[in-house]
N, C-alpha and C positions, 0 to 999 in steps of 0.2 A: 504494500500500500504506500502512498506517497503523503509525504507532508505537506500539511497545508500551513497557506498565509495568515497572520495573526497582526493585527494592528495597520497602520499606515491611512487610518480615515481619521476626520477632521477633530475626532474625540478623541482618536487615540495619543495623549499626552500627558507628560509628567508634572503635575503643577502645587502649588503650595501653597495655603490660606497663611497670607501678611496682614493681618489687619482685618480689612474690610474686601481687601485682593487681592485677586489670585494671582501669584505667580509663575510662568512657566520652571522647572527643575531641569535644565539638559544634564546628563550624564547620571540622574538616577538607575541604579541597578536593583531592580528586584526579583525573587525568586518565582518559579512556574509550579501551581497544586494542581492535583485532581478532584479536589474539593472542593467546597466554600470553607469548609472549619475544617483540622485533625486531616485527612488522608494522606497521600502518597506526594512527596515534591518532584517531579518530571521535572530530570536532568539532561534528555536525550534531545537537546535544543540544536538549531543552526542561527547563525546570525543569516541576513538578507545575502550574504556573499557566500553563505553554505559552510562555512568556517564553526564549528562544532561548538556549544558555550551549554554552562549547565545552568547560566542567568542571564536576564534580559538586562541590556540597559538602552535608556533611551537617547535620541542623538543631538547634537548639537542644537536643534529646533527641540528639541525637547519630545522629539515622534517617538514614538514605541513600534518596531518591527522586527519580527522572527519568524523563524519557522518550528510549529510543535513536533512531538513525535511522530511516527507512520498513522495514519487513521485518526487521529484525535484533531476532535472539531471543537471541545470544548475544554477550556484550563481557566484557573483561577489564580490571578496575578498578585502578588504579594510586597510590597514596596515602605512597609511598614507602618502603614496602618495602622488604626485599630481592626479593619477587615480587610478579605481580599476580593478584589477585583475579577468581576466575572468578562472574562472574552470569548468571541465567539468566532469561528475561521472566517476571512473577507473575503474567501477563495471558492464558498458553497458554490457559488451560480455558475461557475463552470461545471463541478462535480453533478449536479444536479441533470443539467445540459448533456452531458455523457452518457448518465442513464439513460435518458430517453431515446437514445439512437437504438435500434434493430430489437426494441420490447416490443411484447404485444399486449396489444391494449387491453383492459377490463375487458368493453363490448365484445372484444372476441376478435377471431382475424385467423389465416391459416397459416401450421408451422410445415417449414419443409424438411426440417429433422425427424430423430424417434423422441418420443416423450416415454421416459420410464421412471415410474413411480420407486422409489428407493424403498419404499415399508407397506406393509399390511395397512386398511385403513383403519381409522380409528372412530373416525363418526359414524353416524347411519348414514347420510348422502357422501363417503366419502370414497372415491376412486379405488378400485378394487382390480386388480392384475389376474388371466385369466386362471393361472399357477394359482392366486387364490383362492378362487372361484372354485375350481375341479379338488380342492383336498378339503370341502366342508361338505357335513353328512346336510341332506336334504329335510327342511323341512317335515316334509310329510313321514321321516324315519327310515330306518337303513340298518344294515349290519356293519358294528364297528370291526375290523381284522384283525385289526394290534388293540396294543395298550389301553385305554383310556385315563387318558390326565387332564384335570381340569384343574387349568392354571389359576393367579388370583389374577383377576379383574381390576377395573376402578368401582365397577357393582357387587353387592354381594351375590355369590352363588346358590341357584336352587335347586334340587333333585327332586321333582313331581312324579306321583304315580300316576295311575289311570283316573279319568273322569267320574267314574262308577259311585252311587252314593254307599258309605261305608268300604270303601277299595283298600284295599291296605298296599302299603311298599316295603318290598322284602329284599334285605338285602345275605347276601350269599358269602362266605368266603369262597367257595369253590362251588363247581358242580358235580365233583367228584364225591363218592358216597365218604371217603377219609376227610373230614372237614379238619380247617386251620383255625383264622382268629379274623377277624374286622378289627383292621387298625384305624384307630381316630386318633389321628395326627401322626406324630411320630414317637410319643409318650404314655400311648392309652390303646386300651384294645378290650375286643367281646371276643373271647376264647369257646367257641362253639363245641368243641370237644365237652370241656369240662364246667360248660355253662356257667361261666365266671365272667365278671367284668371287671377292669382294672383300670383306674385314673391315678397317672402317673407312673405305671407300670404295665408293661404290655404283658409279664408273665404273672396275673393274680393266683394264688394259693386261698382267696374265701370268696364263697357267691359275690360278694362286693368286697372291692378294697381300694383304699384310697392311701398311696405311699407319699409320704411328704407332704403331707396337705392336711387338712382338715374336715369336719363332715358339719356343716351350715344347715338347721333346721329353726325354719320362722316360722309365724302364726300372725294368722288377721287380727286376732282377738285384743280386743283393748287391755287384756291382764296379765301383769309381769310374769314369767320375764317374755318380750316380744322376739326374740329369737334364742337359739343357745348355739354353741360352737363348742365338739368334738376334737381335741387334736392329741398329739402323742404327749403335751405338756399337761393335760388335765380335761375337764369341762370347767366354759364357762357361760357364763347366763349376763345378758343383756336386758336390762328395764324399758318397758315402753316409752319410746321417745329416748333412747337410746339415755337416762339416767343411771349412775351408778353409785352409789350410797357405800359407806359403812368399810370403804378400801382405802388400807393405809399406805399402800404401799407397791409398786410393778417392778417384780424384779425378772432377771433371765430372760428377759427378750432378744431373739436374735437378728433381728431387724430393729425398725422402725413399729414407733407407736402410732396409729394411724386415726385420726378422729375423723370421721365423715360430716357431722355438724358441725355447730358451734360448740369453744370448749370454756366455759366459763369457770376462773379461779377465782375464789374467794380471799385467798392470801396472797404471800409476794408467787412467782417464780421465778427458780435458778436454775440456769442454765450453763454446762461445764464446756459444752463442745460447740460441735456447727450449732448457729444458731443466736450464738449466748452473745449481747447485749452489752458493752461497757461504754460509761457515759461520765466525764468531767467536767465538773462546772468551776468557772473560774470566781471565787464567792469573797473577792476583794480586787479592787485595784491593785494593778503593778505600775510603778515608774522607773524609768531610768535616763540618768542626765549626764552629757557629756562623756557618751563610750559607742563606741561600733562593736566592740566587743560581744558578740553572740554569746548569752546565756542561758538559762533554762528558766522556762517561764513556773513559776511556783504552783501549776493548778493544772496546768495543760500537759499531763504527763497519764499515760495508759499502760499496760502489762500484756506483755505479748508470750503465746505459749511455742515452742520447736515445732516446725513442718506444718505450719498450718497458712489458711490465706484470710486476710480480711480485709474489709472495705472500712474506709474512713472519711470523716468529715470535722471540719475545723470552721467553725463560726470566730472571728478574730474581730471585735468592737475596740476600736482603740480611738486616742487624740493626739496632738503632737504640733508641734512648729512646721512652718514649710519648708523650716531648713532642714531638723532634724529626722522628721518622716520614719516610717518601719521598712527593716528589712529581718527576716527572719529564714530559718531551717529547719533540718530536723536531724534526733540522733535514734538511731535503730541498734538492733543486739545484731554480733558479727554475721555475717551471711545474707542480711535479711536485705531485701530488696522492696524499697518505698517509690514507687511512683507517683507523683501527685499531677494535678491540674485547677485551674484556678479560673474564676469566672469572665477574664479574659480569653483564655483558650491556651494560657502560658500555661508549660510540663517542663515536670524537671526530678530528679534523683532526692533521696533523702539529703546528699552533700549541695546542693545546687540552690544559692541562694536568691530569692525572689524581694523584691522593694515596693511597697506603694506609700504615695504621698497624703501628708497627713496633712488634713486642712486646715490649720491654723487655730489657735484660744484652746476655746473649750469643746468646742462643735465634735463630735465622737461620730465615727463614719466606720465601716465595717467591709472583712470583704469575707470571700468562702473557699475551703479547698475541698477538693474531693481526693483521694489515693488510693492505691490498690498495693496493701502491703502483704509478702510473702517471705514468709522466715524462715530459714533454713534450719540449721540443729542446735541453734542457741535459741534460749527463751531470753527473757531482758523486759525492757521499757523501748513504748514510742513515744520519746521527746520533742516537744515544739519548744525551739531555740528563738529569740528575736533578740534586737538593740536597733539604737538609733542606725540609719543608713547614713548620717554625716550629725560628727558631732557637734552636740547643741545646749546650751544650757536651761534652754525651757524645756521638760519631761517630756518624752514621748512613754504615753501610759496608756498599755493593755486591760479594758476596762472589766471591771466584775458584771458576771452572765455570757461573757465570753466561755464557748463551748466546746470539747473534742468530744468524740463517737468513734468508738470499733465497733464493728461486728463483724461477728467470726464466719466465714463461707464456704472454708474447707477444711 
């Protein structure tokens, strides 16, 4: 595929708000996305002389002109911003123009090639090869020779008997008087010999038998208990409306506890693993004057356990001078890998330090992080680090209700 032209119209220019106006910018250099926000930076650039670049810059008049990668009509220009710049190829209405030569139209028209359909069809009006045709059994019924496999579908599958009221459908292992087993699935079977059925097992040893599983018996009736469940771990008995009274305690589960309603707890819960919930609230003011110095902020500190993943969020209410403003970090236990992002769209590592500007007095302004942190075989703390970004003798202070949140994912 070839690449197409990207800029060179009368908008396409680099310019900068002075004031009240705009200025042109020549020699701005910005990077090439596949997105509007996060995706892929397309480095496989040409300049207009074909000369290779993995950034655009624009030229003496300030024009913007490149060439994208093979087939790509659309990229997202990035020049620093607060967003990026959606473009779109100048070069479609030739490509378009192309197409149209030697097609045959909607309305129809004659080809003087062969037309061969690549697949079986899929619709009901859909084109059907005559190889298709000749290897399906007829309507009105037929003798199958081979096998019969009835593959899955995008519908479910039926297996109807006769019309007859009362008809019954009989299914067969064999026609030989030495009968086998009817497999259902590849896990269950009716063993005709020894008239046994088996779920979960295709060789049962009692009229019924269910291996690894459990035996579900419900009732319509409005009086407890509204079901009960058989398993190798015990019976147990269910209350109408799925209530359960008078249990202190679930232990030896080997899975997952599974509630199908609502589960309503009266006291706290605690939770050790996936799932479980840690939340700091920062419940005083912090100040600090005249240091750049990253320290640890006294409130915003969480416990992280070995080999696990969790998701994080950092609500950060602070105030500060213009001079002095926040920059901040974070400190992880050995191994652990912190990615955050911030409601700019800036990403960065646990070590990778981030600044925003503090509006001056007393006026307290806020921003948010999100992270995906994963620990390796150390357990520890995840620490949020800040100090002034340039030091200042009026406080830059992290205020109280200021918030961090784990929770645990994997």
């Amino acid at each position: 595929m070839a690449r197409h032209l990207f800029g060179l119209s009368p908008s396409d220019v680099t310019v900068q708000q002075v004031g009240e106006d705009m200025k042109l910018r020549p020699g701005s250099v910005g990077t090439v996305w596949d997105a509007l926000s996060g995706g892929t930076q397309l480095t496989d650039l040409t300049d207009l002389g074909g000369t290779p670049s993995t950034t655009v810059t624009s030229d003496s008049n300030s024009i913007i002109g490149f060439y994208g990668p093979e087939g790509v009509t659309t990229v997202y220009v990035d020049f620093g911003s607060p967003s990026r710049v959606l473009m779109q190829a100048t070069d479609l209405g030739d490509a378009i123009a192309e197409l149209r030569i030697d097609k045959l139209d909607k309305s129809g028209g004659t080809m003087i090639g062969s037309l061969i359909l690549d697949a079986d069809p899929a619709t009901a009006l859909g084109a059907a090869t005559k190889q298709y045709a000749d290897g399906k059994l007829p309507l009105t019924g037929g003798t199958v020779s081979g096998d019969l496999a009835v593959t899955g579908t995008a519908r479910s599958t039926t297996v109807q008997g006769g019309t007859a009221s009362g008809g019954n459908l009989t299914l067969n292992s064999t026609s030989n008087a030495t009968k086998g087993k009817i497999l259902l699935g590849s896990n269950s079977a009716y063993d005709e010999v020894n008239k046994r059925l088996g779920i979960n097992t295709t060789s049962p040893t009692q009229s019924i038998e269910v291996s690894n599983g459990a035996v579900y018996v419900s009732t319509t009736s409005g009086v407890d208990p509204s079901y009960a469940t058989l398993s190798n771990t015990g019976l147990a008995f269910t209350g109408n409306g799925g209530s359960v009274s008078g249990l202190t305690s679930i232990s030896g589960l080997a899975g997952p506890l599974n509630v199908s309603g609502s589960l309503a707890v009266s006291g706290g819960l605690s939770v050790s693993g996936v799932g479980q919930v840690q939340y700091a609230r920062k419940t005083a003011d912090q100040s600090k004057t005249s240091t750049t110095t990253l320290g640890n902020d006294t409130h915003l500190v969480l416990p992280v356990v070995a080999n696990a993943t969790y998701s994080l969020f950092l609500l950060c209410i602070f105030s500060g001078s213009t001079t002095g403003d926040i920059k901040f970090d974070w400190t992880v236990p050995s191994g652990t890998v912190l990615r955050w992002a911030d409601q700019t769209g800036t990403s960065g590592l646990n070590s990778d330090v981030d600044v925003y500007s503090a509006p001056g007095g007393t006026t307290q302004v806020a921003f948010q992080i999100w992270a995906t942190v994963v620990t390796s075989s150390t357990a520890g703390n995840v620490q949020f680090r800040w100090a002034q970004n340039a030091s200042d003798a009026t406080a830059t202070i992290v205020r109280a209700n200021s918030m961090l949140q784990l929770t645990r994912a994997a």
